[in-house]
Legacy VTK file of the C-alpha trace (Angstrom):
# vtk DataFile Version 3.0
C-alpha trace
ASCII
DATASET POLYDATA
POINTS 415 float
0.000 0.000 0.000
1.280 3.195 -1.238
1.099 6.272 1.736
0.618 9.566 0.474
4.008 11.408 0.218
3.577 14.697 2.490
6.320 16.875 3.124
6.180 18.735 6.802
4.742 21.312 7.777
6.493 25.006 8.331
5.139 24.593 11.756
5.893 21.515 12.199
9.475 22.616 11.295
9.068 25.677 13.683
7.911 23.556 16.578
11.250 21.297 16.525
13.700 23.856 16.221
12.125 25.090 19.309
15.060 22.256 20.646
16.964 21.210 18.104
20.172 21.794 19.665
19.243 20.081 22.529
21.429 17.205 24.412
22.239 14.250 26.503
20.038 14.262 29.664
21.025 15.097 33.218
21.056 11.799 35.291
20.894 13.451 38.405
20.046 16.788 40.314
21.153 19.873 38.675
20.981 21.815 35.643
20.309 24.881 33.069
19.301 24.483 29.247
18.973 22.118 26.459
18.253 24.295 24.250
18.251 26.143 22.541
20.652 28.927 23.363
21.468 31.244 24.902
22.920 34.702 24.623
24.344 37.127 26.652
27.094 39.285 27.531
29.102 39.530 30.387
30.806 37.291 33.073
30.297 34.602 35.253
28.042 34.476 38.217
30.472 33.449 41.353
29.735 29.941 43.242
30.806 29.539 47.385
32.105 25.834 46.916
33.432 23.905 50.107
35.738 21.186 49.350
36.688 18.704 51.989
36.213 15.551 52.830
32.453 15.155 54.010
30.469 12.572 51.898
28.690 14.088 48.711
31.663 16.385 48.257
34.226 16.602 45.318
36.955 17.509 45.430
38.995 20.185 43.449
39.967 19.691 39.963
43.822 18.955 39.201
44.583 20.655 36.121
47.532 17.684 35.779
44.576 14.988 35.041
42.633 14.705 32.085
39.753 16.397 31.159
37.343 13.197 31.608
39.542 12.232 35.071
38.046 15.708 36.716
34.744 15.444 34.932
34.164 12.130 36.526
35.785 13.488 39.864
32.469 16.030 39.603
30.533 13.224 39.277
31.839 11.480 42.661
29.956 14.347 44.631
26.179 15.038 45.069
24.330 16.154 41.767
24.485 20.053 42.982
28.504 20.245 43.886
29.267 18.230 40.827
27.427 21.208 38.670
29.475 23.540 40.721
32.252 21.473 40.053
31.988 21.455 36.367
32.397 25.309 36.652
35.870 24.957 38.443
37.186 23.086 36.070
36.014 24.608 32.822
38.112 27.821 34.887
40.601 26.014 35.500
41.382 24.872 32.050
40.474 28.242 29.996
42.984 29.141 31.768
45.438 26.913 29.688
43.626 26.276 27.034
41.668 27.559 24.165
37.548 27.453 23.840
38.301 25.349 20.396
40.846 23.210 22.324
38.785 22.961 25.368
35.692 21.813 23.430
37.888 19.337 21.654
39.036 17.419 24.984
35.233 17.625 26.047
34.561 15.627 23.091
37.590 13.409 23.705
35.880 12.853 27.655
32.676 11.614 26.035
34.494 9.182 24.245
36.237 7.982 27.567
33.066 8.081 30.407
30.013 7.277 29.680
28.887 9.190 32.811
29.928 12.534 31.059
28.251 11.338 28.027
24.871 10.594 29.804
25.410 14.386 31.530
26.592 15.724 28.520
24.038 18.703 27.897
24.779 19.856 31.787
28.315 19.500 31.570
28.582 21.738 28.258
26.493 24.544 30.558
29.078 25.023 32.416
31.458 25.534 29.250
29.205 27.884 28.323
28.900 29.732 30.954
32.809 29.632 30.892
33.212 31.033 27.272
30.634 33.373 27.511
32.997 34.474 30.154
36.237 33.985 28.312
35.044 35.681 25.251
32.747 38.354 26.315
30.829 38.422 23.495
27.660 36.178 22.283
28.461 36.556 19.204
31.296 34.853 19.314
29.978 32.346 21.276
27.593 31.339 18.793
30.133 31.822 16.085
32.286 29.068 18.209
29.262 26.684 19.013
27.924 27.097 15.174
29.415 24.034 13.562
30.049 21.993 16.669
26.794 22.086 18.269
27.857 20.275 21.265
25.487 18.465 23.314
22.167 20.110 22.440
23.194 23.191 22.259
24.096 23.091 26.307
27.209 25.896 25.589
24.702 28.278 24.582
22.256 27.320 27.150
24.604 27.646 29.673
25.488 31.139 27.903
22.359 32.755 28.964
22.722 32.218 32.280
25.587 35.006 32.320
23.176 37.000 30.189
20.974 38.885 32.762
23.659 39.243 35.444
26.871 39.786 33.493
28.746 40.688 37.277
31.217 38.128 38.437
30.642 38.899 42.115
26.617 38.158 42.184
26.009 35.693 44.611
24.315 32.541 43.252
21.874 32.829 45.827
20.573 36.177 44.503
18.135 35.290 41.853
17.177 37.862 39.351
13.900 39.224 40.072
10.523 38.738 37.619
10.710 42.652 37.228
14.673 42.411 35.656
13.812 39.641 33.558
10.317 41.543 31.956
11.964 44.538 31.175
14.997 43.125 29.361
13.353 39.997 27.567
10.557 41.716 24.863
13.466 42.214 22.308
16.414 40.521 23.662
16.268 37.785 21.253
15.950 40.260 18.318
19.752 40.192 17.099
19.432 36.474 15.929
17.748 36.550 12.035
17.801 32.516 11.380
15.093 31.004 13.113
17.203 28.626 14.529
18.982 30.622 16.372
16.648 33.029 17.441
14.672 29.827 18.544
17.439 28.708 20.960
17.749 31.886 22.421
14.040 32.035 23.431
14.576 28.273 24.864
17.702 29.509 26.524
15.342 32.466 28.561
12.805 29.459 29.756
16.114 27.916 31.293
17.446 30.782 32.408
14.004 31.958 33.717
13.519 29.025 35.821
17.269 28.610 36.872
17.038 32.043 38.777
13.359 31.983 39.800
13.366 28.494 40.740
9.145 28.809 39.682
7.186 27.460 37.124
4.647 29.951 36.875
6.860 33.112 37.415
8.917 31.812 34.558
6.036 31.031 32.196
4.855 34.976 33.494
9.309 35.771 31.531
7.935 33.768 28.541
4.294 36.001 27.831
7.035 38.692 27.780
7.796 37.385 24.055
5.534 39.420 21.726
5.474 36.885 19.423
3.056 34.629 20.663
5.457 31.629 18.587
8.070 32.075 20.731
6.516 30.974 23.705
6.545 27.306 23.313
10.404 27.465 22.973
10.326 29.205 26.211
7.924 27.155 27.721
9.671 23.914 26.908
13.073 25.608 28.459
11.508 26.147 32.019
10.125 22.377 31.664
13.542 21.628 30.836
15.442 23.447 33.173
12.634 22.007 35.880
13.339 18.329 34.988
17.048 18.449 34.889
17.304 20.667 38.095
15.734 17.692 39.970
12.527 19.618 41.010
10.316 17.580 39.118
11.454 14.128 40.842
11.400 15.929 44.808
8.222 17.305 43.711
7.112 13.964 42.618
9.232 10.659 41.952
5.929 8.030 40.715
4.393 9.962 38.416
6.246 9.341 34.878
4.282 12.347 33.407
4.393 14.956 35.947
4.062 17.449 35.793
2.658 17.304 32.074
-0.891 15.567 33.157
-1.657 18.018 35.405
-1.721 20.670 32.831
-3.880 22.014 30.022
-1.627 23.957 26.762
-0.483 26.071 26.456
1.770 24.314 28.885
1.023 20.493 28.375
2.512 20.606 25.133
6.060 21.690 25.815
6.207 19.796 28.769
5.468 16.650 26.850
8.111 17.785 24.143
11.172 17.435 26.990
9.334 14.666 28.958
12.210 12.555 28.226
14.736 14.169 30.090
12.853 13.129 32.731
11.787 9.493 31.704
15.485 9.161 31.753
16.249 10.580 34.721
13.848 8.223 36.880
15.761 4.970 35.073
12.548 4.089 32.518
14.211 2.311 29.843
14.323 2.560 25.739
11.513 0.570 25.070
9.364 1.912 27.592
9.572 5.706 26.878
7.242 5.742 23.273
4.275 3.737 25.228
4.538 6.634 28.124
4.585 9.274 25.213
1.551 7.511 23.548
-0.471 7.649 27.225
-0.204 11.613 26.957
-4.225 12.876 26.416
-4.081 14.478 23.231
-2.164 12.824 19.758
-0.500 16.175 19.644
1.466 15.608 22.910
2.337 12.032 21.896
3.936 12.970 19.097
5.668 15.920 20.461
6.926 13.427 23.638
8.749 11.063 20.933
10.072 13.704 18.489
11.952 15.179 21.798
13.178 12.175 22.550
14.471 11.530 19.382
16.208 14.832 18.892
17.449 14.902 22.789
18.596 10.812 22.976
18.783 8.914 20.108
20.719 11.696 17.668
22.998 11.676 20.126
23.429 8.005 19.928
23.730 7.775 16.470
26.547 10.280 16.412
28.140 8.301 19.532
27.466 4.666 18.358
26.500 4.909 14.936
23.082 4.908 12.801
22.392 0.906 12.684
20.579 0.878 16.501
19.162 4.395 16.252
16.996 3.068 13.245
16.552 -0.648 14.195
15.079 0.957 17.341
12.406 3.420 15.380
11.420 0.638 13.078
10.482 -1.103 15.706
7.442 1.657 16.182
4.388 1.801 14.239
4.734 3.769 11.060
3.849 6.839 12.637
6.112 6.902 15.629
8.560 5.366 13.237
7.990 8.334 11.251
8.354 10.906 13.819
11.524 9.294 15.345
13.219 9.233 11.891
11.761 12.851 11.452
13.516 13.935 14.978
16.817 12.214 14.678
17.315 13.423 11.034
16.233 16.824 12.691
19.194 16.712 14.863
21.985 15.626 12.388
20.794 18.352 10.120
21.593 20.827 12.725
24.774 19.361 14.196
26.293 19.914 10.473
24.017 22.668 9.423
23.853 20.261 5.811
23.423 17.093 4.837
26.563 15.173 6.272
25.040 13.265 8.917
21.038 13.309 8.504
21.007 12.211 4.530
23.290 9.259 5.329
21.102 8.700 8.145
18.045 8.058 6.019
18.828 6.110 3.590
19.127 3.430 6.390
15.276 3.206 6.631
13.891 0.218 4.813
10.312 2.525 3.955
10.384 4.554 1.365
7.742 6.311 2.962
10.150 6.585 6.269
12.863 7.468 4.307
11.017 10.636 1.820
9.875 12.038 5.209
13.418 11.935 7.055
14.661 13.587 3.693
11.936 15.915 3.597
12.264 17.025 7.252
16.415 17.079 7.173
15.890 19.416 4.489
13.422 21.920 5.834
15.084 21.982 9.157
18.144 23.086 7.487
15.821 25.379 5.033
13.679 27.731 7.987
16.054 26.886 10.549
19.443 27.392 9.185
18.329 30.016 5.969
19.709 27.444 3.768
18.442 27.787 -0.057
16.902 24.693 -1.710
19.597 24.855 -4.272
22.369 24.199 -1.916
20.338 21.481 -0.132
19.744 19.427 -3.692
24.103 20.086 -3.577
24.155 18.191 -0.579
21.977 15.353 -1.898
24.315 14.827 -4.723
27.547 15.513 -2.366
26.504 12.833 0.158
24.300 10.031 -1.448
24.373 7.746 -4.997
21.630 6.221 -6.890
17.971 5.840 -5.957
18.706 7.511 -2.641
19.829 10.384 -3.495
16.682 10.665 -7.093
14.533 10.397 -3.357
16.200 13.585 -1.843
16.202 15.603 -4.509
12.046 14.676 -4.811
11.495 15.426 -0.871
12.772 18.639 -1.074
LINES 1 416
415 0 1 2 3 4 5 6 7 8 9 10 11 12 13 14 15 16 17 18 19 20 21 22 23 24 25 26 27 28 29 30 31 32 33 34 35 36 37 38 39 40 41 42 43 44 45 46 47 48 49 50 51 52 53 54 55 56 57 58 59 60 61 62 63 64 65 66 67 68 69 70 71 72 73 74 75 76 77 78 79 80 81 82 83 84 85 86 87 88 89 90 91 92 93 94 95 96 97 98 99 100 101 102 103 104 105 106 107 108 109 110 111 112 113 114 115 116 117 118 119 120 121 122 123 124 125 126 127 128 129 130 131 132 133 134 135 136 137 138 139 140 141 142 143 144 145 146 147 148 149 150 151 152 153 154 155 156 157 158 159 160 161 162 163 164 165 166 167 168 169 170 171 172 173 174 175 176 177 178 179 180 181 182 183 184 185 186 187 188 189 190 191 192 193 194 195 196 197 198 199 200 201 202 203 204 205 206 207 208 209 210 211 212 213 214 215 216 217 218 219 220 221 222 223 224 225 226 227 228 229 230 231 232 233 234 235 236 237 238 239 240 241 242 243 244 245 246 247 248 249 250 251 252 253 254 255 256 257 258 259 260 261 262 263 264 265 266 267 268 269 270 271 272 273 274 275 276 277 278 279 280 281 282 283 284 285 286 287 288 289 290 291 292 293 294 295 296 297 298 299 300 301 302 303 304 305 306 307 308 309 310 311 312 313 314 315 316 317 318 319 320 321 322 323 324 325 326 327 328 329 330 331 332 333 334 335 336 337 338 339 340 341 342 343 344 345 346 347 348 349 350 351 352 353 354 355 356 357 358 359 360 361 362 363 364 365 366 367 368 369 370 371 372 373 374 375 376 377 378 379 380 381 382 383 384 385 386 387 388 389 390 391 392 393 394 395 396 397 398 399 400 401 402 403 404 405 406 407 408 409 410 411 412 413 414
């Protein structure tokens, strides 16, 4: 039976860059991010840490070990003191190092833990907020991130939390107030012209919102400060985020796989349900359990939304770390349209890691539908198209640069 060959929609396209550089998952406590961006000027917000030698604390990073050896030092501590940890280290080694060189050994410490590659997003938050520091200029931050795209988009994310209180000597305990956040948000976003990025900034204001505010509804109250009503679901989903990986969704309740997203009508179910995952993942809910919680949410919209983030959050992420062959064994195993959607989402993510067709056309071609495959095409394509300000022209280049034969007659047709 032959499906009818629909390409997706602009806001369908909109909706997922609303996290497309989103990363790895927190495993424990802490956090600030995955999203989309983040953008700010200024310095670094000061931590107190006390090192010694109670239980739950770290200790001090030794600029003699390797990047991974401290990293997984952080991780010997309690979930908060390993986030401040991450901070003393990134200092610590932009102090010898270069941001290129320092993201460079990051990636090298993936390779080497996979504790650092399961915290990945948080871990890159605290090189952003590092180079944001180093640098001094978002701009350059972005111009640094642009082709790496590390983990989700965590360096920006963890960008924006310098943004709204560029002084180093601010005590983290001093949150910004509602007030400072309403009357700098309305346009602060404005610089970026490519969705995409403009899209991660917005996400990176839900993180940062919640990060200082440490309250849902006061940071939804930063969000309605967007004009455009568009942006708020990438703000939305970056105070869910933030409120998973922080932890405060598990001590506010641990047996509820959903919370808070079934307690909520939209405009706030739907974002929640698009970062769910971070969450599923957090409470130890395996692979094949995570679509059937996605497919419990009320309303088809929400299901759909729950897998596409999980597929752009996780499983991009694995096919970059372990290769495509699992990543699409596991969405074949769906029905066609969750197959669909996860395709859709991973290809989503690969499109914006390159910003072309390096990793996501490669990708597709490993789906054994050619409905699957025209759709992953299709959606690689427009990603890179609204989200990136990529011409069609250039796209059909990258069909013929990265695939042969009847795969790449099918990505020339999608787009």
């Amino acid at each position: 039976m032959k499906f009818p060959r629909r390409k997706p929609s602009i806001g369908s396209v909109l909706a997922t860059l609303a996290e497309l550089s989103l990363d790895l998952p927190r495993k424990r406590a802490l956090f600030s991010v995955a999203g989309l961006s983040i953008v700010a000027a200024g310095a670094a917000i000061t931590f107190v840490f006390v090192y010694g030698t109670k239980a739950g604390q770290v200790p001090p990073p030794n600029i003699n070990l390797s990047l991974a050896q401290n990293l997984a030092n952080c991780e010997s501590g309690a979930s908060l003191q390993a986030s401040q940890c991450y901070d003393v280290v990134m200092k610590e080694y932009f102090e010898n190092n270069s941001p290129e060189s320092l993201l460079e050994q990051f990636r090298l410490a993936m390779e080497q833990n996979g504790q650092v590659r399961r915290d990945c997003h948080q871990v890159a938050h605290a090189i952003g907020r590092a180079t944001l520091v180093k640098l001094g200029n978002i701009s350059d931050v972005f111009d640094l991130e642009r082709n790496i795209d590390t983990c989700a988009g965590g360096v920006f994310h963890g960008a924006i939390e310098k943004m709204f209180r560029p002084d180093n000597d601010v005590p983290a305990d001093e949150h910004i107030s509602l007030s400072e956040f309403e009357a700098k948000v309305p346009t602060l976003c404005d610089q970026f012209e490519t969705a995409n990025l403009k899209s991660e900034c917005v996400h990176g204001v839900g993180h940062g919102a919640f990060y200082f505010l440490s309250d849902t509804g006061r940071s939804f109250e930063v969000c309605r400060q967007f004009p455009d009503t568009s942006d708020h679901f990438s703000c939305y989903s970056g105070v869910f985020m933030e409120y998973d990986l922080s932890g405060a969704s598990i001590k506010d309740n641990a047996s509820d796989p959903d919370f808070p997203c079934d307690t909520l009508e939209n405009p706030y179910r739907n974002p929640c349900y698009y970062v769910l995952s971070f969450r599923l993942v957090d409470l130890g809910i395996l692979q094949d359990e995570i679509v059937p919680i996605c497919r419990k949410a009320e309303s088809r919209a929400a299901q759909a939304l729950c897998v596409r983030g999980y597929g752009i959050f996780y499983l991009a992420h694995e096919a970059l770390a372990k290769g495509y062959d699992p990543v699409v064994a596991f969405c074949e195993t769906l029905d066609r349209t969750d197959s669909r959607v996860c395709a859709e989402a991973v290809a989503s993510r690969l499109a914006a890691y390159s910003q072309g067709g390096e990793h996501a056309m490669p990708f597709c071609t490993e789906f054994s539908s050619n409905y699957i495959r025209g759709r992953c095409f299709a959606y690689a394509a427009d990603v890179l198209r609204v989200g990136h300000g990529i011409n069609a022209g250039v796209i059909k280049e990258e069909c013929g640069k990265y695939l042969e034969g009847r795969y790449r007659e099918e990505c020339l047709k999608a787009i």
